[in-house]
N, C-alpha and C positions, 0 to 999 in steps of 0.2 A: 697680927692677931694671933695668941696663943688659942692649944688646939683645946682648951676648956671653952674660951669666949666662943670660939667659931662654934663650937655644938650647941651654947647657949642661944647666939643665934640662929642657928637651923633650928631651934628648938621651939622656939617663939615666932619664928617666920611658920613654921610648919600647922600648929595651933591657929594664925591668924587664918592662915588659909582655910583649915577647914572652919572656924567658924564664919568665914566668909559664903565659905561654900553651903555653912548647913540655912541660911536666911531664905528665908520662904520668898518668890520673889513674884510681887502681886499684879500687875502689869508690864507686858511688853514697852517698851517704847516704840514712840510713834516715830514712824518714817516720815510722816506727811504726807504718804500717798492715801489715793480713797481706798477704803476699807474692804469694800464688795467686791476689789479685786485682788485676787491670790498670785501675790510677788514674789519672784524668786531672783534674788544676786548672786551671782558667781563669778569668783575671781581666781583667773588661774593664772600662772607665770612657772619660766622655766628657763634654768641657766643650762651649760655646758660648755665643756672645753674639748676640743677634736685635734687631731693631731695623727701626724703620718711621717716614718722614717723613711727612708731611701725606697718610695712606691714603686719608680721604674726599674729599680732592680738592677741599673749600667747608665752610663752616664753618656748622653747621646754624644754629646761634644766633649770627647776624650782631649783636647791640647786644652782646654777650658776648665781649669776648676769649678764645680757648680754646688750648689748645696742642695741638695733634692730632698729637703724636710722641709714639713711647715707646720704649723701651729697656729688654731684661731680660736675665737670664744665669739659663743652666741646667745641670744635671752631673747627672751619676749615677755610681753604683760595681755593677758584678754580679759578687759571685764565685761559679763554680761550682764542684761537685764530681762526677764521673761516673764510675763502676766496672763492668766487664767480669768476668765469671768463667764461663771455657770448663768446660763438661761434659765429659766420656770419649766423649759419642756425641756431640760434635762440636757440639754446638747450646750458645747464650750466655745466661747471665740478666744484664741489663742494667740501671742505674740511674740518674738524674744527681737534685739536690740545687743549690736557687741559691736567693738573694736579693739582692732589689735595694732600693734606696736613692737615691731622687731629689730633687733640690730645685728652684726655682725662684726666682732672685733679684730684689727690686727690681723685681715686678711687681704683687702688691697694696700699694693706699692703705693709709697708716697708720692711718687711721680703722678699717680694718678687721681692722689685727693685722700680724703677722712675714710673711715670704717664707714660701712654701706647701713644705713637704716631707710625704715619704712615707717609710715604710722595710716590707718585709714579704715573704713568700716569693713564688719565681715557678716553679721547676721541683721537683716533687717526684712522680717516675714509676720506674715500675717496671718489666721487662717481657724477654720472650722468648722468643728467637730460633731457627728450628730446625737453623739452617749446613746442612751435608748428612748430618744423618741420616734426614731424612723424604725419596724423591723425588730426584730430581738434579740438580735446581737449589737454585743457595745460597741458604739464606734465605727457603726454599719460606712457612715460616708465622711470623707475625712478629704479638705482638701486646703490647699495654701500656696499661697504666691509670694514672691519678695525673693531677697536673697538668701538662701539656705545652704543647707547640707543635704546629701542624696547619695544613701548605699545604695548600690544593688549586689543581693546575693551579700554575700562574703567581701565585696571589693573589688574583685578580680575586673571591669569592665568599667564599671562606674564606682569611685567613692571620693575624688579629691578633686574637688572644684576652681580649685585656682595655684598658682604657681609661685613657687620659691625661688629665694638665692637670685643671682642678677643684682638689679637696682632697687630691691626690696630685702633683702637679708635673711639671713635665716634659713638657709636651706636644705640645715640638717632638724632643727627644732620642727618646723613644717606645723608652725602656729595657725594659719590659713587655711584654710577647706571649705568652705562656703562657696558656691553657683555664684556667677554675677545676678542672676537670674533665673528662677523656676519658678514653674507651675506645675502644683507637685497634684491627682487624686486619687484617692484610693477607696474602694469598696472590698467592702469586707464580709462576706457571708459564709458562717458559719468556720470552718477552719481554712477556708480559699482567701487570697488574696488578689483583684485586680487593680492593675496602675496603669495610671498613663501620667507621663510628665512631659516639660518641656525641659531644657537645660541650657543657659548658658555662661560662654567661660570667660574668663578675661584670664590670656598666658602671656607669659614676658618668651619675647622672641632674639634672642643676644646677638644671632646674627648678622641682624638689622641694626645692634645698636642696642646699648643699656638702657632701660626706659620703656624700647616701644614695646606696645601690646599688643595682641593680637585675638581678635573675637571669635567662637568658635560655639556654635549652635547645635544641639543634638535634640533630634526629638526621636520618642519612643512610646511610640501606639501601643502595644500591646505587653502588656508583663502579668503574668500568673503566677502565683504559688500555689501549690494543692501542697498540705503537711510539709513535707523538707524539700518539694524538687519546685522550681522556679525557672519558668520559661521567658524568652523575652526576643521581641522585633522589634528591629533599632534601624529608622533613616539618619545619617549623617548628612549636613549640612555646613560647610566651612565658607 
């Protein structure tokens, strides 16, 4: 293509666009879900490639030639689905619905089989909201169960629900964060925060062996925020 044709076509591709762009457009399409409830989809995914030169720095087995670099690739795909449906008195029942799907490439020996993937759910909760019909602040009681996600503070103690790498892949992307399990509430009066939740995990223990799991329960009675300082009593249970 000489360089008059090529501008002719950017020139004409560029025009159809905006008059594509300027059409007034009169209805959404329909999803087929029911209408009275406010749905949201999210699709997130994420590649990368990781890699490390000579990590240990000396080569433990000096009569042995060794290669002490490696190189792997990892992705994942999470879609989710979350649904809103307002009551008459103002307060929400809430939902969201995800799974994820991780691989990890060209990081186990052949001796020991294919690149490591996983596929299985990560959010499945349920839960609701009081808006203002209880009290006068928004959102005065707020509570939900199923599998979730659960900061506390900043992350420092509680923020990542389940576990990477292993026989599930992925363990630099870190696609999973979801509880096996909570039960999550929260009262809210005025700018104070209290929680109580229950928490539990499902962790891969390599130990034992690729595969197994290992369950592990937290629960935590008492959690406060006043403005920025957040206090919190925690029973462990394994």
């Amino acid at each position: 293509m000489t360089r008059i044709a090529f501008r002719w076509t950017l020139f004409f591709l560029t025009v159809a666009a905006l008059l594509f762009a300027a059409q007034p457009v009169n209805a959404q399409t329909s999803t087929g879900l029911p209408q009275q409830i406010d749905w949201s989809f999210n699709f997130d995914a994420g590649w990368g490639t990781f890699g490390f030169g000579n990590s240990l720095f000396d080569n433990p087995k000096e009569p042995v030639p060794e290669n002490l670099s490696d190189q792997w690739f990892e992705g994942y795909v999470k879609p989710a689905l979350s649904a809103t449906y307002k009551l008459r008195s103002s307060s929400e029942i809430y939902g969201k619905v995800s799974v994820v799907g991780e691989r990890t490439y060209g990081s186990a020996p052949e001796l020991y089989g294919p690149d490591v993937s996983s596929f299985g759910p990560e959010d499945a909760t349920i839960g609701w909201r009081s808006g203002k019909s209880i009290g006068s602040s928004e959102n005065l009681v707020d509570v939900s169960v199923g599998r979730t996600q659960y900061q506390l503070g900043h992350g420092f103690l509680l923020w990542d629900g389940a576990s990477e790498g292993g026989s599930r892949g992925g363990y630099w992307t870190n696609a999973r964060k979801a509880f096996e399990f909570a039960a999550i509430g929260r009262f809210k009066p005025g700018n104070n925060t209290i929680e109580a939740f229950y928490l539990g995990t499902l962790k891969l223990q390599q130990a034992a062996g690729a595969g197994s799991d290992v369950h592990t329960f937290t629960v935590a009675s008492a959690t406060q925020e006043m403005a920025t300082t957040r206090q919190a009593l925690m029973l462990h249970l394994i």
